[in-house]
TILUMBA-723293 format. One record per atom (N, C-alpha, C, O, CB): atom name; residue number from 1; x, y, z; residue in one letter. Coordinates in Angstrom, 2 decimals. Glycine has a CB too. Layout:
> atom  nr  px  py  pz  rest
> CA  NUM  X  Y  Z  A
...
# end
This chain:
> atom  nr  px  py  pz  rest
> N  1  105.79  115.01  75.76  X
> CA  1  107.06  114.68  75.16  X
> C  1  107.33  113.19  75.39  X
> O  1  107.24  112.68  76.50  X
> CB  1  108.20  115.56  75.76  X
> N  2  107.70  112.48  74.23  X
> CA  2  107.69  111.02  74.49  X
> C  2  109.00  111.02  74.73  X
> O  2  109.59  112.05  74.39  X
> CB  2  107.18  109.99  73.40  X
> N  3  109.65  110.13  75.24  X
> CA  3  111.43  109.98  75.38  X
> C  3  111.39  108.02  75.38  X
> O  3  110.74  107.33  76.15  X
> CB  3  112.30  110.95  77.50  X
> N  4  112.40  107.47  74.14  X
> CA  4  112.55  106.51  74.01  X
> C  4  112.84  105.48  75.09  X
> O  4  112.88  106.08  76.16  X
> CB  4  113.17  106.63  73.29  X
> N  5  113.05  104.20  75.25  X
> CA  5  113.70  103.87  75.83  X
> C  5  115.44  103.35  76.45  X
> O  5  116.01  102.93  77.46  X
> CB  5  113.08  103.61  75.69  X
> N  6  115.69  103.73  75.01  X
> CA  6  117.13  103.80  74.71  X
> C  6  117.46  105.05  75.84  X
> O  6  118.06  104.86  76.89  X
> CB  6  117.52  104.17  72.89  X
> N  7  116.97  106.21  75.43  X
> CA  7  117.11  107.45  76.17  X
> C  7  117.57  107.43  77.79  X
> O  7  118.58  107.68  78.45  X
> CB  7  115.76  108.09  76.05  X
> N  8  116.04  106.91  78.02  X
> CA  8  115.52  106.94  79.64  X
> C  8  116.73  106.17  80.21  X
> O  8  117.58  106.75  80.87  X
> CB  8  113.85  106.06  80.05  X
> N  9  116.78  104.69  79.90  X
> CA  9  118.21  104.41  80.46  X
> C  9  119.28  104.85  80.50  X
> O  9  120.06  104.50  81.39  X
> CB  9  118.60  103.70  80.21  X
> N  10  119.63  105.73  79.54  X
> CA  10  120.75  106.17  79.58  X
> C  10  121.26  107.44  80.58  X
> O  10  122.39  107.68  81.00  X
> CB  10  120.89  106.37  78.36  X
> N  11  120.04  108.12  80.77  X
> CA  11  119.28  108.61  81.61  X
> C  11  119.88  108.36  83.07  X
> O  11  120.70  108.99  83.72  X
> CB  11  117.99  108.09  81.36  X
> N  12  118.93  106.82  83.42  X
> CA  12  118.41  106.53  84.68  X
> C  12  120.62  106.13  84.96  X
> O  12  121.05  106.11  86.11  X
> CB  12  116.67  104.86  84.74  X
> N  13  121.35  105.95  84.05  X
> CA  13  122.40  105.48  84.57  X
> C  13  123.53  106.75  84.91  X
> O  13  124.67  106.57  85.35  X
> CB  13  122.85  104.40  83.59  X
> N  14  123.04  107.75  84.68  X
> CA  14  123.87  109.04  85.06  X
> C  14  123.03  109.43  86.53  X
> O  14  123.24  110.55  87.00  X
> CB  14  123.78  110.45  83.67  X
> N  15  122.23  108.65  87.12  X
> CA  15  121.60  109.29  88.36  X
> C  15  121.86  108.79  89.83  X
> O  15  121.54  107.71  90.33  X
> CB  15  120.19  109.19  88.19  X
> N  16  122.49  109.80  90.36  X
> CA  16  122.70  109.16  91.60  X
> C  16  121.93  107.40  91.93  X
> O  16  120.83  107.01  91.53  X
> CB  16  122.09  110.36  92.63  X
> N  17  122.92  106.64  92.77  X
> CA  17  122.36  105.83  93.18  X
> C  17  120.69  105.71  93.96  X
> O  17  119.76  105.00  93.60  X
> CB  17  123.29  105.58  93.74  X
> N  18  120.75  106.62  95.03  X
> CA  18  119.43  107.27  96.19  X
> C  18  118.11  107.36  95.28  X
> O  18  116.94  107.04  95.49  X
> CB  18  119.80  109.18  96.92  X
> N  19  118.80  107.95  94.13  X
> CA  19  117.82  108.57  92.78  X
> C  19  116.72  107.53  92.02  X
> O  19  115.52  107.51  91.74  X
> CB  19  118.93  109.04  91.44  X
> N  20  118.46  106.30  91.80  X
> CA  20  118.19  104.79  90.92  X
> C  20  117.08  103.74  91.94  X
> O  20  116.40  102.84  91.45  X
> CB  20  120.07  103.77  90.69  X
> N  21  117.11  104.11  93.40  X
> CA  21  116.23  103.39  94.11  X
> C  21  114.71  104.01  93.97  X
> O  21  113.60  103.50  94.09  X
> CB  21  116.73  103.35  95.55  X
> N  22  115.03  104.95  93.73  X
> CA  22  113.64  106.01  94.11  X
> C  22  112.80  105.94  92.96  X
> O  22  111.65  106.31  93.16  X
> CB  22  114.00  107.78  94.38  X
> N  23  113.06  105.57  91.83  X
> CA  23  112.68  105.57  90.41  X
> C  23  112.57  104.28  90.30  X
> O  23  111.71  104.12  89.44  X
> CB  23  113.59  106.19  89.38  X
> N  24  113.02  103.00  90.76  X
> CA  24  112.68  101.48  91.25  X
> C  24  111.62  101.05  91.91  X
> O  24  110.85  100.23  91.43  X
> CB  24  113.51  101.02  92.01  X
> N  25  111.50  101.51  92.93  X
> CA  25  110.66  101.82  94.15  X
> C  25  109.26  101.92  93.23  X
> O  25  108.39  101.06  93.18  X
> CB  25  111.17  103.39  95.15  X
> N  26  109.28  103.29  92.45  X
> CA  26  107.96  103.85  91.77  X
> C  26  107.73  102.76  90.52  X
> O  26  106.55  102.48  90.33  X
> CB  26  108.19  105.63  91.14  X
> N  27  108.57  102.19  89.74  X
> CA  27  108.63  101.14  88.38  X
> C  27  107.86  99.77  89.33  X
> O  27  106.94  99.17  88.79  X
> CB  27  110.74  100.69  87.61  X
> N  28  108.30  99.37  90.73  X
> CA  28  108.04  98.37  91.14  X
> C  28  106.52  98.60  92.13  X
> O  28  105.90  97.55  92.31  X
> CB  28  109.34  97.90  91.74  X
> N  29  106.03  99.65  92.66  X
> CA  29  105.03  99.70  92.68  X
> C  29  103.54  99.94  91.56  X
> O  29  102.39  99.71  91.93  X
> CB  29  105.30  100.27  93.38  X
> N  30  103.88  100.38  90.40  X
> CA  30  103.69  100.80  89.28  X
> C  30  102.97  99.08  88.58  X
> O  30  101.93  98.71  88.06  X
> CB  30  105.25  101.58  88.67  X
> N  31  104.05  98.58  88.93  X
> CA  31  103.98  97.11  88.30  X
> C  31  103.34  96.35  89.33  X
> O  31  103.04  95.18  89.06  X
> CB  31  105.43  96.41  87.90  X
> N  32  103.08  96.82  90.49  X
> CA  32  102.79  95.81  91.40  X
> C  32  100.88  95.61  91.79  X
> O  32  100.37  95.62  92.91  X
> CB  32  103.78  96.28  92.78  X
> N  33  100.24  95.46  90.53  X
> CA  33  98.81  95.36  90.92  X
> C  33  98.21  94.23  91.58  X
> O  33  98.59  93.20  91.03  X
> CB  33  98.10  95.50  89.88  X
> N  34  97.41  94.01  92.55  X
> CA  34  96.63  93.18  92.74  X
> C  34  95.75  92.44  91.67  X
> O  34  94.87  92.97  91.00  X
> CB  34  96.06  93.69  93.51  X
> N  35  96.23  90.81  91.61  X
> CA  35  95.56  90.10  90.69  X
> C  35  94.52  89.58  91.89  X
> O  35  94.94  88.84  92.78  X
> CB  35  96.51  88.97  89.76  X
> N  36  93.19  90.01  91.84  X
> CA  36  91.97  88.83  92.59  X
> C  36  92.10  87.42  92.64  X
> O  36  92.03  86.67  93.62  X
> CB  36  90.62  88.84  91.89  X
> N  37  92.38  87.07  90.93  X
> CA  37  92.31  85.72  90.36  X
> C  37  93.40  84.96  90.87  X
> O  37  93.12  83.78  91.08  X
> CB  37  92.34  85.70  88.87  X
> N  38  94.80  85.38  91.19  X
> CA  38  96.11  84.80  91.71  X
> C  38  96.23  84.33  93.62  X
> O  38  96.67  83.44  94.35  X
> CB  38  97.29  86.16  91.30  X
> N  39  95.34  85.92  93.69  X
> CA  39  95.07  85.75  95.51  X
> C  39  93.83  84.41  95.99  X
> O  39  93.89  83.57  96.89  X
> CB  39  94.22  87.62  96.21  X
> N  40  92.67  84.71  94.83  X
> CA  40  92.00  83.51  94.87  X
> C  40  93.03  82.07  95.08  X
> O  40  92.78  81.38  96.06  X
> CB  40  91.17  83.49  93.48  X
> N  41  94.17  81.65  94.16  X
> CA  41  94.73  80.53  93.79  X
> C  41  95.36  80.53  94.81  X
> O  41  94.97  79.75  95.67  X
> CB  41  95.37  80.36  92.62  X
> N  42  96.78  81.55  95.17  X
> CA  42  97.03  81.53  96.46  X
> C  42  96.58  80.91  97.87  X
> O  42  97.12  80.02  98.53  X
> CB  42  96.97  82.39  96.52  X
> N  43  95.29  81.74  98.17  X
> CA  43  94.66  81.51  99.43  X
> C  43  93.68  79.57  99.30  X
> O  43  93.25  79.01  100.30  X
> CB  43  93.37  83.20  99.63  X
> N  44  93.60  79.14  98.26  X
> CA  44  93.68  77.78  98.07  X
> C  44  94.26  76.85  98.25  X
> O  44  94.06  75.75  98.78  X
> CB  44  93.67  77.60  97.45  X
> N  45  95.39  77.59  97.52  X
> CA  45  97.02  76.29  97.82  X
> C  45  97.17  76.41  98.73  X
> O  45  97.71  75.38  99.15  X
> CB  45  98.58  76.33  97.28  X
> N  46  96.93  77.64  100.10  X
> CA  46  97.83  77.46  101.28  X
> C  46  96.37  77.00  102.49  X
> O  46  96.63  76.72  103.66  X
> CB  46  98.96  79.25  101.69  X
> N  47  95.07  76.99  102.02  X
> CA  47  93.94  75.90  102.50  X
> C  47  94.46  74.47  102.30  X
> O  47  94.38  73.64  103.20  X
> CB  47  92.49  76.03  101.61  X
> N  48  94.95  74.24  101.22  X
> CA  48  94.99  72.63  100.70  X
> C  48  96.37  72.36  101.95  X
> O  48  96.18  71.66  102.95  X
> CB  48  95.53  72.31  98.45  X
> N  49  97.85  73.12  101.61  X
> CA  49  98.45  72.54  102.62  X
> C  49  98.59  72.40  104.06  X
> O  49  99.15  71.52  104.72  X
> CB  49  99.10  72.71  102.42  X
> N  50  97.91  73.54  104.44  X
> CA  50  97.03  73.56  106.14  X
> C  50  96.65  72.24  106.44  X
> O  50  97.11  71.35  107.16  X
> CB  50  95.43  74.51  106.26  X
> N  51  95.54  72.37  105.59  X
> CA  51  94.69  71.02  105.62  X
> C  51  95.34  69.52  105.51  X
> O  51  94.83  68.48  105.93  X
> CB  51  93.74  71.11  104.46  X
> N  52  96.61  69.68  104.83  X
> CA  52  97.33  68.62  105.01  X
> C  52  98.33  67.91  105.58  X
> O  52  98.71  66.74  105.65  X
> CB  52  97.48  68.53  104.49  X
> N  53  98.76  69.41  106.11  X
> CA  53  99.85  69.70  107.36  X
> C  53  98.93  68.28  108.41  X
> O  53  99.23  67.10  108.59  X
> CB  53  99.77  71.98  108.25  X
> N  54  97.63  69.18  108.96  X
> CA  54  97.07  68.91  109.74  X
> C  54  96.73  67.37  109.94  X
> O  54  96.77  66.96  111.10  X
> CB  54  96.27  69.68  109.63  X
> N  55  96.39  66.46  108.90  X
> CA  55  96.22  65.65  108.59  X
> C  55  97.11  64.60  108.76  X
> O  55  96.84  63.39  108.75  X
> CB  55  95.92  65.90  107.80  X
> N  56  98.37  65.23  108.96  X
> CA  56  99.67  64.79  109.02  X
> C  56  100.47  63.92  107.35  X
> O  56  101.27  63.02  107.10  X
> CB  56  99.51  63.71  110.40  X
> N  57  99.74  64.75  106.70  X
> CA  57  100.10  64.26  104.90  X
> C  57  101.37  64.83  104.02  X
> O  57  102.00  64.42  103.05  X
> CB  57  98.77  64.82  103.86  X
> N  58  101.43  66.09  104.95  X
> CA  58  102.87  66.99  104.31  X
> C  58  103.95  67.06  105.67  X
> O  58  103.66  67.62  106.72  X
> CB  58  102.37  68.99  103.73  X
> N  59  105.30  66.33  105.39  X
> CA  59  106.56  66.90  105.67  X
> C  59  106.95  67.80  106.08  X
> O  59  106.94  68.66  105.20  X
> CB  59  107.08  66.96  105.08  X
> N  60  107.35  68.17  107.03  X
> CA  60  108.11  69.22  107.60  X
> C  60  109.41  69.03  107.77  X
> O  60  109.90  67.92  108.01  X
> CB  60  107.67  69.56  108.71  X
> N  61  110.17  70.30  107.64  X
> CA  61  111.32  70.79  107.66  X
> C  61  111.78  71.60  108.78  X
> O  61  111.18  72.68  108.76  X
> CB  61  111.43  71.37  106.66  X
> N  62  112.62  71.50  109.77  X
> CA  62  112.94  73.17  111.02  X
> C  62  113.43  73.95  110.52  X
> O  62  113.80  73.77  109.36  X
> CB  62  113.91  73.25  112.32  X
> N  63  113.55  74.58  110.87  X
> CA  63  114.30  75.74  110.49  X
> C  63  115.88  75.83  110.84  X
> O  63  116.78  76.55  110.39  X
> CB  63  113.62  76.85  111.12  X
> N  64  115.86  74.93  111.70  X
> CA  64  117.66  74.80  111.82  X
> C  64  118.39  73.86  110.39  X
> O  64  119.49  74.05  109.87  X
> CB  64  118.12  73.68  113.57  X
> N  65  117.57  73.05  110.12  X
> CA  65  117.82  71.84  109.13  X
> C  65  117.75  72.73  107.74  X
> O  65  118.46  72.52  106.75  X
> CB  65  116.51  70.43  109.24  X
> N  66  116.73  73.79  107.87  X
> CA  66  116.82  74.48  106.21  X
> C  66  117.71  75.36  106.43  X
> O  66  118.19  75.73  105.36  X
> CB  66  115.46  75.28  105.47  X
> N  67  118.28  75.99  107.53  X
> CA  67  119.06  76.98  107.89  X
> C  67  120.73  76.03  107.31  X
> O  67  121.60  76.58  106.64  X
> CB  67  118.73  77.43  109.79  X
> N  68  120.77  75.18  107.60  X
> CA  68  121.72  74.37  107.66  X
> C  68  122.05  74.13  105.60  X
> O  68  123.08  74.35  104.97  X
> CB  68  121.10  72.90  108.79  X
> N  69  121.03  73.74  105.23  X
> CA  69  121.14  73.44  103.98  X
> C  69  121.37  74.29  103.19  X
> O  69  121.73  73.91  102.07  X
> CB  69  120.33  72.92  103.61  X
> N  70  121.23  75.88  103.46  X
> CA  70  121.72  76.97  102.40  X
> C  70  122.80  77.87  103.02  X
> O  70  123.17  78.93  102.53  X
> CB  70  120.46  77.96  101.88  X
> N  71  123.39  77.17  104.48  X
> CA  71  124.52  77.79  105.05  X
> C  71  125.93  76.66  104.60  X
> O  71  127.09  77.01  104.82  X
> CB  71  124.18  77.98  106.88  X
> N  72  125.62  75.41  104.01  X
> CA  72  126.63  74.51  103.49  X
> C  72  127.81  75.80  102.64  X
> O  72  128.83  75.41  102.06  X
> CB  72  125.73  73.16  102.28  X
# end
């Protein structure tokens, strides 16, 4: 049985809240595949800034100072 998407929402908005997480939960694991190609790029960019941390080439920030800047 196919059911539109017009439907299903209309659906998913008569369902308990507990319900609306539980059916999220499954949409967001559902959607959540491992890309190789992204983890490849990932695990690169965060070689390159290691490596530059180290080097002393990238800036740092504390954590009180970024704590500070989105508690303004």
């Amino acid at each position: 049985m196919a059911i539109d998407a017009e439907t299903l929402v209309s659906e998913i908005h008569s369902l308990p809240d507990e319900e609306k997480l539980r059916l999220l939960d499954a949409l967001l694991t559902d959607l959540d595949k491992p890309d190789p190609e992204i983890d490849r790029i990932w695990a690169n960019e965060a070689r390159k800034r290691w490596a530059a941390y180290q080097a002393g080439r990238l800036s740092t920030v504390s954590y009180e100072d970024l704590m500070a800047k989105y508690n303004r």
